[in-house]
C-alpha positions as CSV (number, residue, x, y, z in Angstrom):
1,X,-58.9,4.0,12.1
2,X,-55.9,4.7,9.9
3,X,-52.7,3.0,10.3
4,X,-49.5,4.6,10.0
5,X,-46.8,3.0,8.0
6,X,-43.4,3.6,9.2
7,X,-41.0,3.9,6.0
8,X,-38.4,1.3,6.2
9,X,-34.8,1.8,5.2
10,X,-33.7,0.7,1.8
11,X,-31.6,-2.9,2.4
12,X,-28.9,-3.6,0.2
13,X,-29.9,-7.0,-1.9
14,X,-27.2,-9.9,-1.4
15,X,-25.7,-9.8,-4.7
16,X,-25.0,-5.6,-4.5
17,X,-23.3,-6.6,-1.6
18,X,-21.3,-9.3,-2.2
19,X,-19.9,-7.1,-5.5
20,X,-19.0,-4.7,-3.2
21,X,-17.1,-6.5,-0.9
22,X,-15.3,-8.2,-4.2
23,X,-14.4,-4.3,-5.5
24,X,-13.2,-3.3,-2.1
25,X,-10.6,-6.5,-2.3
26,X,-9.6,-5.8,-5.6
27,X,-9.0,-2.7,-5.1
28,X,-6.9,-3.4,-2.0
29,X,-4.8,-6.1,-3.8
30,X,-4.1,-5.1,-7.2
31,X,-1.6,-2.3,-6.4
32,X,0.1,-4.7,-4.1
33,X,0.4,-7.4,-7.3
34,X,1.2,-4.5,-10.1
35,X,3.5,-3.2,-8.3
36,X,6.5,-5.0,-7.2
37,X,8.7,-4.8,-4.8
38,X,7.5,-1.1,-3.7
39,X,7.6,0.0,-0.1
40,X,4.6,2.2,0.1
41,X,6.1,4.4,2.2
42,X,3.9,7.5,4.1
43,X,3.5,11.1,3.5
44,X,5.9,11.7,6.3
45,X,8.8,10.4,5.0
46,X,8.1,12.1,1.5
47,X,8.0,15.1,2.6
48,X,11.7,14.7,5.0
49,X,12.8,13.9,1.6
50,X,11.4,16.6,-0.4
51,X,12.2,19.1,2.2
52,X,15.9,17.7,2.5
53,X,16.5,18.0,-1.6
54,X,15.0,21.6,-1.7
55,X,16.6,22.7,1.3
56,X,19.4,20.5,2.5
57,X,21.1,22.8,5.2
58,X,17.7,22.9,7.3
59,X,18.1,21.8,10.6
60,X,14.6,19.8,12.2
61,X,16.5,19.9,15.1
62,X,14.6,22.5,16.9
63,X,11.7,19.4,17.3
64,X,12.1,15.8,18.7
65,X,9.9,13.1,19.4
66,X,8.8,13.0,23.4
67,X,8.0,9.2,22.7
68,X,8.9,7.3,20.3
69,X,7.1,3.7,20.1
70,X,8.8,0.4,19.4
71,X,7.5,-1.6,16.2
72,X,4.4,-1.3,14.9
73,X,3.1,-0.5,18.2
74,X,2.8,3.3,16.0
75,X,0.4,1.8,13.7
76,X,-1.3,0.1,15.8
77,X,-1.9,3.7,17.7
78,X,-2.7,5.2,14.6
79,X,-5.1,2.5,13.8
80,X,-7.1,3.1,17.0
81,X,-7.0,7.0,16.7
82,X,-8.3,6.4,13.3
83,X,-11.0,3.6,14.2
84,X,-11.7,6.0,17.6
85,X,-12.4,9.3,15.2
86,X,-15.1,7.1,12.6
87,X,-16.7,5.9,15.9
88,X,-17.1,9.8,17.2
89,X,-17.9,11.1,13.5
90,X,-20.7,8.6,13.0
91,X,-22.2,9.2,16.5
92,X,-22.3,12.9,15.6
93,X,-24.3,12.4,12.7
94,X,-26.0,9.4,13.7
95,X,-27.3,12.0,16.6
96,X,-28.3,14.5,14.3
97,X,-29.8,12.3,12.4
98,X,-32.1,11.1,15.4
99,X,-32.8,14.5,16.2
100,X,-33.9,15.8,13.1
101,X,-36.5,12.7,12.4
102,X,-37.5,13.2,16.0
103,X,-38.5,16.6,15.8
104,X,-40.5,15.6,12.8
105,X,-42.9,13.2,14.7
């Protein structure tokens, strides 16, 4: 009677993973130790001031915030948009994935 041997996933080894985690914390920190004193500002507010040098009689009036949250209650927001998109994203393929190795059995 033969057996049949399910192919296990290839498992990071400890060390591959600690490096990893150390390059993804370097790579966070340096730019906030190189560079002094920066801001780090967001797209948005580069392109309000790109659009305002080019163009400095336009008028954004025409638009306005409905809401506009106190803090960093908007990052906080964005963070859980951001977090809630990955989770749907990976489902999706996750799913797929599932599906296709499924229909292959």
């Amino acid at each position: 009677m033969a057996t049949q041997l399910h192919k296990q996933p290839k498992r990071f080894s400890p060390p591959v993973l600690i490096a990893a985690i150390a390059l993804i914390i370097l790579l966070t920190t340096v730019p906030l130790v190189i560079v002094k004193n920066s801001d780090f500002g967001g797209t948005d507010n580069l392109a309000a001031d790109t659009v305002t040098a080019l163009a400095p009689e336009y008028d954004s009036g025409w638009i306005t915030n409905w809401w506009e949250p106190a803090g960093e209650t908007e990052s906080a927001l964005f963070a859980l948009q951001a977090a809630a998109g990955g989770v749907l994203i990976g489902y999706f393929f996750g799913y797929l994935q599932g599906k296709k190795k499924g229909s292959s059995k």
